[in-house]
N, C-alpha and C positions, 0 to 999 in steps of 0.2 A: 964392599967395605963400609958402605954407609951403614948396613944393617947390621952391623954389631958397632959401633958407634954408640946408636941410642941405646941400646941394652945396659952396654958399659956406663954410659953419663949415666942412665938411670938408677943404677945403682950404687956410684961413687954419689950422687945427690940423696939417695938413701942412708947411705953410711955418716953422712957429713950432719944429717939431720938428726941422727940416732946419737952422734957424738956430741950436736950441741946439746941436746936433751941430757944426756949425762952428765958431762959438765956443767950444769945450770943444777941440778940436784945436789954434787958433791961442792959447792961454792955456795948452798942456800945458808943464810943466816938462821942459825939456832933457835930454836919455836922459845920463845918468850911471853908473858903475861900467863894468866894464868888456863889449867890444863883440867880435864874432866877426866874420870874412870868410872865406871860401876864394878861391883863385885858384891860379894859379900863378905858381910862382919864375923871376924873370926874370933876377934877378941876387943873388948872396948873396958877401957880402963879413965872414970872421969877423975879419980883423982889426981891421974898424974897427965892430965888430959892428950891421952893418946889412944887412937884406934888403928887395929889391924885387921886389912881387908884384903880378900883372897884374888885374883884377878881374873879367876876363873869361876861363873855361878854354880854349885855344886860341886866342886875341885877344891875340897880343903889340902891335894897334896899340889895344889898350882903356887906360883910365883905370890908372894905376900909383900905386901906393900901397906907401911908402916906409916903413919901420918900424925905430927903431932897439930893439937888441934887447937887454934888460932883464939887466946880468950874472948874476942869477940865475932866468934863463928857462928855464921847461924846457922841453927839445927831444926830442923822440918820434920815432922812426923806426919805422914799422910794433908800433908799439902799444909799443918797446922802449926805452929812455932811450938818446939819441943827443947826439950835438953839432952845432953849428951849421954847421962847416965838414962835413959827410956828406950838405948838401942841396947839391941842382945845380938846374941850368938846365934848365926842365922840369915840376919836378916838382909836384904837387900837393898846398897845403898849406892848414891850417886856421889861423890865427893868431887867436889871442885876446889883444885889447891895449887897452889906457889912451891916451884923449886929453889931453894935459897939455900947457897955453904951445906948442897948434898942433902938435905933434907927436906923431907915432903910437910909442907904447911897445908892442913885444912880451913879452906876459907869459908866453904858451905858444906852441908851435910843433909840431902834429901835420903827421907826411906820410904820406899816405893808402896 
């Protein structure tokens, strides 16, 4: 009798361990502050300061994510202070931005 005892605790203490793990993920508070992607520029438009970037590098039929761009975003061209309109179609960029009211804000813009 003893020897199926520990088997049993040992796995009702497996199970209990695997359930608070679950429970601690599905009760985590909502990632906040701001969030990073790379991808690349699918489309970049400075007048109405918005870029569109692919989420997949080489996958222009991958998920696109839309970002309008912060007037005081800073934009980096190979490590150098650049502007918005000096990215193209193409290129390979880092965007770090704010989710606010369902909208993606770009707060930085590195091209790699």
């Amino acid at each position: 009798m003893r020897t199926r005892r520990v088997p049993r605790l040992a796995g009702m203490a497996v199970a209990a361990i695997t359930l608070i793990a679950l429970t601690a993920n599905a009760f985590a508070a909502p990632r906040t502050g701001p969030r990073r992607m790379t991808g690349e520029v699918l489309d970049v438009n400075p007048e109405a300061m918005s870029l569109i970037v692919s989420e997949e590098i080489g996958n222009p039929q991958a998920d696109r994510v839309v970002f309008i761009v912060e007037p005081d975003a800073v934009v980096r061209i190979h490590g150098m202070k650049g502007k918005l309109d000096q990215l193209k179609n193409g290129d390979i960029v880092t965007v770090t931005f704010e989710s606010r009211e369902g909208r993606h804000h770009a707060l930085e813009i590195h091209h790699m």
